[in-house]
C-alpha positions in Angstrom: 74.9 64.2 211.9 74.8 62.3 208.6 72.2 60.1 207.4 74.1 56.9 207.9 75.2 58.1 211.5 72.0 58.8 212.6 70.9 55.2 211.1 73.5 53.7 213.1 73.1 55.4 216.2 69.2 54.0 216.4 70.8 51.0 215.7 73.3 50.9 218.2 70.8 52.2 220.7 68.0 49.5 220.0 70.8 46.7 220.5 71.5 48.2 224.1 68.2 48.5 224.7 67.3 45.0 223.6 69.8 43.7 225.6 68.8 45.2 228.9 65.7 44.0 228.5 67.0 40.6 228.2 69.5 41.2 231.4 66.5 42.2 233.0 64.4 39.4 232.2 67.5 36.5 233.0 67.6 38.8 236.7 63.8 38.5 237.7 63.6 35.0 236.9 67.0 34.2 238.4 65.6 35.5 241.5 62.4 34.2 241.3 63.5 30.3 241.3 65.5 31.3 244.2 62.9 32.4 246.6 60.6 29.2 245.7 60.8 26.9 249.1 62.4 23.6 248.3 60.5 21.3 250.4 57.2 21.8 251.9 57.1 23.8 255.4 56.3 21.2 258.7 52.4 21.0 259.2 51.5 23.3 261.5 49.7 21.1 263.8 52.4 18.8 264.2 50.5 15.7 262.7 52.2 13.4 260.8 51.7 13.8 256.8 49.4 11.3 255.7 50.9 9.2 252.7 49.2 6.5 250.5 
């Protein structure tokens, strides 16, 4: 391998890296906003909510 291949293979490989990481990241927090509850479970002892 030459000089300027080997350059460009660490190149190549920190681009792919880089963007896994990044794929990775977008994934978790994609699926972490959709396990978040969107409205507040009932109350367990069946009382109303108090509100002001």
């Amino acid at each position: 391998m030459t000089d300027k291949t080997k350059k460009a293979a660490i190149a190549a490989a920190g681009a792919i890296g880089s963007a896994a990481i990044a794929a990775a990241l977008l994934y978790a927090n994609k699926r972490r906003k959709k396990n978040e509850p969107t409205q507040p479970g009932p109350i367990p002892s069946g009382e109303k909510p108090e509100t002001d």
